[in-house]
C-alpha positions as CSV (number, residue, x, y, z in Angstrom):
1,X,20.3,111.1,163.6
2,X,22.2,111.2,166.6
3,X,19.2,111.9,168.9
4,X,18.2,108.6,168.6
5,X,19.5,106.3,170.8
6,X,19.7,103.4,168.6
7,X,22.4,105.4,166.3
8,X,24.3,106.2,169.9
9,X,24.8,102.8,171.3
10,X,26.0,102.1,167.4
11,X,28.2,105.0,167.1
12,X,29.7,106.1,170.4
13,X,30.9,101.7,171.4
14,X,32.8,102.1,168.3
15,X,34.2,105.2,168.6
16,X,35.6,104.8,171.9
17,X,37.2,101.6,170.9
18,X,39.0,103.8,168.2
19,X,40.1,106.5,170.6
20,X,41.3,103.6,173.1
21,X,43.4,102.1,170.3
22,X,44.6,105.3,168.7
23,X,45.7,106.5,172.2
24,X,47.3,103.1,173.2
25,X,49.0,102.8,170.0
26,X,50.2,106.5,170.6
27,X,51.8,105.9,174.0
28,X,53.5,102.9,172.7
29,X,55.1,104.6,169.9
30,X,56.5,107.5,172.7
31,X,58.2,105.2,174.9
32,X,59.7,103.0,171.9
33,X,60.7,106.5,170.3
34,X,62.2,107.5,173.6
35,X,63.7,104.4,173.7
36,X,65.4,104.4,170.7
37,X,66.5,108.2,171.1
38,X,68.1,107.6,174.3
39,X,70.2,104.4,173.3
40,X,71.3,106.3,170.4
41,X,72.2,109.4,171.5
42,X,74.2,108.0,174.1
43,X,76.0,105.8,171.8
44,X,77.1,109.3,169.7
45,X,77.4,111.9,173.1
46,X,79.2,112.1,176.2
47,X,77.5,114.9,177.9
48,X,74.7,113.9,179.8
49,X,73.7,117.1,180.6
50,X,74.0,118.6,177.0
51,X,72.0,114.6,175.9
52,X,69.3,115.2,178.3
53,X,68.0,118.8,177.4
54,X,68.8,118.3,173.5
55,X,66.8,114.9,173.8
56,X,63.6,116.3,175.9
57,X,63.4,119.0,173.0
58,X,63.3,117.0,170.1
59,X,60.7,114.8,172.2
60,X,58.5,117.2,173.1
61,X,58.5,118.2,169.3
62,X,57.8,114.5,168.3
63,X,55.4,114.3,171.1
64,X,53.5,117.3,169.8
65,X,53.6,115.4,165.8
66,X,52.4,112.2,167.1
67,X,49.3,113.7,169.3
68,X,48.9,115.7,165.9
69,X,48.5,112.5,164.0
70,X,46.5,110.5,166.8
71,X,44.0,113.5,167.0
72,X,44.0,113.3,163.6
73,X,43.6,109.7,163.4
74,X,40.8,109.8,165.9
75,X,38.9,112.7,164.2
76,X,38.8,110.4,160.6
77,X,38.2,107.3,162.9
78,X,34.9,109.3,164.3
79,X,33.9,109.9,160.8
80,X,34.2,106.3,159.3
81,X,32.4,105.2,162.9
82,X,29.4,107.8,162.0
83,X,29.3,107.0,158.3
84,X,28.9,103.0,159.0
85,X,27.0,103.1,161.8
86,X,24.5,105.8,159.9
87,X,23.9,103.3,157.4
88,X,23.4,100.9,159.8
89,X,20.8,102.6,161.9
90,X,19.2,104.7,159.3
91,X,17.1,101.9,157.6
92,X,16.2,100.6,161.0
93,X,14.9,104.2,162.1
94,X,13.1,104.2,159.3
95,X,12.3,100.9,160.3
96,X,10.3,102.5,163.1
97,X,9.3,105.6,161.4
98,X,7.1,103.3,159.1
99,X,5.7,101.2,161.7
100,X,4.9,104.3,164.4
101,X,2.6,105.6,161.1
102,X,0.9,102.5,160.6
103,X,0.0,102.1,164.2
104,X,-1.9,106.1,163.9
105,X,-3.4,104.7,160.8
106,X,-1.5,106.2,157.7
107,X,-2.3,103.0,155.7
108,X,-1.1,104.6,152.9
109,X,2.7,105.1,153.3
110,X,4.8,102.7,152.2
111,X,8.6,102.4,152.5
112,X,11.2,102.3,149.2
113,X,13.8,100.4,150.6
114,X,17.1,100.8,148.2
115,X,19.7,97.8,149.8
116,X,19.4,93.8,150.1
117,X,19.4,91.7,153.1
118,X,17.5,91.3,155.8
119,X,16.0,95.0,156.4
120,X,14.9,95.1,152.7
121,X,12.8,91.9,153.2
122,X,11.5,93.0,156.8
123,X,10.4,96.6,154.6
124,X,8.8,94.5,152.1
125,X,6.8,92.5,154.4
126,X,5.9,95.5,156.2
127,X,4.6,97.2,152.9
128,X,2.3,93.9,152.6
129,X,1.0,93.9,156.1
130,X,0.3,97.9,155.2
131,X,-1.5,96.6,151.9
132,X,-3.3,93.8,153.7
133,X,-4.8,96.5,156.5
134,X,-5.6,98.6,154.2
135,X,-7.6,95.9,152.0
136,X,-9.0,94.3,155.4
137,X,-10.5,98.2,156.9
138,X,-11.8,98.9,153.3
139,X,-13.7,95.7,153.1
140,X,-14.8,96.0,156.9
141,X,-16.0,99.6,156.2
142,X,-17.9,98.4,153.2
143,X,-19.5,95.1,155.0
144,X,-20.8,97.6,157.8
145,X,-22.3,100.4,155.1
146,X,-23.9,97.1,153.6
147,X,-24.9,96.1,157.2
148,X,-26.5,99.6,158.0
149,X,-28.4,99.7,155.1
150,X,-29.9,96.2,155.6
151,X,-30.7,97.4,158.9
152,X,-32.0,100.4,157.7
153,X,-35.0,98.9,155.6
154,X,-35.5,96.3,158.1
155,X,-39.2,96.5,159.8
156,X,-38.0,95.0,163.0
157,X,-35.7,97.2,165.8
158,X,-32.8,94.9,165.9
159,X,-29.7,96.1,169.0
160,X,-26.8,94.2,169.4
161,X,-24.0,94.1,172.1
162,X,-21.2,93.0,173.3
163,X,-21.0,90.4,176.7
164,X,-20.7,93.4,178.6
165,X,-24.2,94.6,177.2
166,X,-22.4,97.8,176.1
167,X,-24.3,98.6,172.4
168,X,-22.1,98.2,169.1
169,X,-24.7,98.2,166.2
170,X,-28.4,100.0,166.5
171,X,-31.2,100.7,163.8
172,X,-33.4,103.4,163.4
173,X,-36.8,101.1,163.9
174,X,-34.9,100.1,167.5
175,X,-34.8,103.9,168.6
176,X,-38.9,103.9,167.6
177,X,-39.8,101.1,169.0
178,X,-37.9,101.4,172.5
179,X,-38.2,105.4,172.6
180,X,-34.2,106.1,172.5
181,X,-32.6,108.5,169.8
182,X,-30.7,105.7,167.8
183,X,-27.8,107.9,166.9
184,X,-26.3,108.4,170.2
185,X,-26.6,105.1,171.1
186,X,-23.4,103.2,169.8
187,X,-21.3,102.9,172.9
188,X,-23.8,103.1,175.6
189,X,-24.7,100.3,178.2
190,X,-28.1,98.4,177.4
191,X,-29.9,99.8,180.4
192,X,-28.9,103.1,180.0
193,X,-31.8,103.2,176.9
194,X,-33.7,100.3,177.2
195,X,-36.0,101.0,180.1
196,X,-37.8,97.6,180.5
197,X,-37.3,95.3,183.1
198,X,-38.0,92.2,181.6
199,X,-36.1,92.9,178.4
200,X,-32.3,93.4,180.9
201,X,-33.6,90.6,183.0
202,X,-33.4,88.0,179.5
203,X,-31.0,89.7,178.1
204,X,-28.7,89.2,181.1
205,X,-29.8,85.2,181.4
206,X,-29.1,84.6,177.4
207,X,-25.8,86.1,177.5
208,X,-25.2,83.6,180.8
209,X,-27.3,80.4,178.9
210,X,-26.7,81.1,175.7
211,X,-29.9,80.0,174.5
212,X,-32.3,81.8,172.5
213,X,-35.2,82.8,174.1
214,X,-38.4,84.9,172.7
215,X,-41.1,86.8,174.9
216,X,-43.8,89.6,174.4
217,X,-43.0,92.8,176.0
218,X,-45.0,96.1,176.5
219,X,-42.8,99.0,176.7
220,X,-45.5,101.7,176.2
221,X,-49.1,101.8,176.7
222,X,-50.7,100.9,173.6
223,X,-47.5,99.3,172.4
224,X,-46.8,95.4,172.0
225,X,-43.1,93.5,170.9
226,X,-42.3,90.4,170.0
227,X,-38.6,90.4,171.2
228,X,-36.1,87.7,170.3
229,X,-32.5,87.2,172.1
230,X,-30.0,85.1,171.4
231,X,-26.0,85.4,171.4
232,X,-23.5,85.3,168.6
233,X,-21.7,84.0,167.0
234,X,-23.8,80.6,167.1
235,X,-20.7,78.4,166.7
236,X,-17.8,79.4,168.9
237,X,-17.8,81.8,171.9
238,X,-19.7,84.5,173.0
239,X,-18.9,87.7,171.8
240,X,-22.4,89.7,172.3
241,X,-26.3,89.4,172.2
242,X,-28.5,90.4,169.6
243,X,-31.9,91.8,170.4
244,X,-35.0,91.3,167.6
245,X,-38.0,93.5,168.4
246,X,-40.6,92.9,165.9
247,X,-44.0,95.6,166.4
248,X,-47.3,92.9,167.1
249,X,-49.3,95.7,168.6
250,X,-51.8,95.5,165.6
251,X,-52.3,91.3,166.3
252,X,-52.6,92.0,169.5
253,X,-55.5,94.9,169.2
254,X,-57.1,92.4,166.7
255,X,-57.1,89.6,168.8
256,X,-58.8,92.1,171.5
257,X,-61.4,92.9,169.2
258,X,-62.0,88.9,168.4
């Protein structure tokens, strides 16, 4: 607890205000109590001499009592100071505790807060935004197994990037039909597998137009596309470019053989 600085600008303000107070208060009582000790012993005495060294003795004996007590007083001070300002800081460490694990992903903690007020409603609406992620990455996980199958049992290659052309979602027909192993190729820049000219040349000019544009390619001897490119999403701004291949070498070799 008192590693963390949060508990040691609570703690340490207050109990220096106590040792200032218990300390003033002490020297004020001394020089009242010496004060007093000297009016009225010279009121009862005539012997300076025989006043002065009777009265230092029984003040240095009071003096020793009173820095007894103040030390004292100081010491329980301390303890009420670390007690109060333990509760103070201890739900807000927890506080950050709870939030540092959400931000490494452990969507499943959640935080039992035990007080009112204001740090029992900031825990609960932490404990909903936890719920809320955790609802929101299961659904997104699901939509993209649903998404990978679709494009699983698609016939067409279908690639899609971002606006920097760097590759985010890839089927298996795409590897086949451009001659790239699919797997490896979330992450990587367009023209670091797709080989063709004219396929980075319209794929760079859709991304800068935003229209849709559609164009036979030949990437392989003996191999024809049909590729379509167009951004997404359609109604707000760009965030990527989808590439449609679609396989029309068999129309092609039929229309050679017409």
């Amino acid at each position: 607890m008192f590693s963390s600085r949060f508990f040691r600008r609570i703690f340490l303000p207050y109990l220096l205000l106590i040792c200032a107070v218990a300390g003033a208060i002490g020297v004020f009582a001394a020089l009242r109590l010496r004060e007093f000790y000297l009016q009225s012993a010279r009121a009862s005495l005539h012997n300076e001499a025989v006043l002065q060294s009777a009265l230092d003795q029984q003040l240095h004996l009071l003096y020793g009592a009173m820095a007894t007590v103040v030390s004292v007083a100081i010491v329980l001070g301390a303890l009420v100071c670390f007690y109060f300002a333990s509760r103070t800081a201890g739900p807000v460490l927890e506080l950050k505790e709870f939030a540092e694990a959400l931000a490494r992903g452990e969507l499943n903690r959640r935080l039992l807060p035990s007080e009112g007020g204001e740090i029992t409603h900031l825990a609960a609406a932490l404990n909903t935004m936890a719920d809320s992620l955790g609802r929101l990455l299961s659904q997104t996980s699901k939509d993209r197994a649903e998404l990978l199958a679709i494009l699983a049992s698609m016939s067409e290659g279908v690639i899609a990037t971002d606006r920097r052309q760097r590759i985010v979602v890839v089927n298996q027909r795409a590897g086949d039909l451009y001659g790239f192993p699919w797997q490896q190729a979330q992450g990587k820049l367009l023209w670091e597998l797709v080989r063709n000219e004219d396929i980075l040349k319209a794929a760079t000019e859709v991304l800068a137009s935003r229209e849709q544009k559609a164009f036979q390619v030949s990437p392989a001897s003996g191999l024809f596309l049909e590729v379509t490119a167009s951004t997404y999403p359609a109604d707000s701004a760009v965030e990527g470019l989808i590439l449609v291949a679609h396989d029309t070498t068999q129309s092609v070799r039929y229309q050679e053989l017409r």
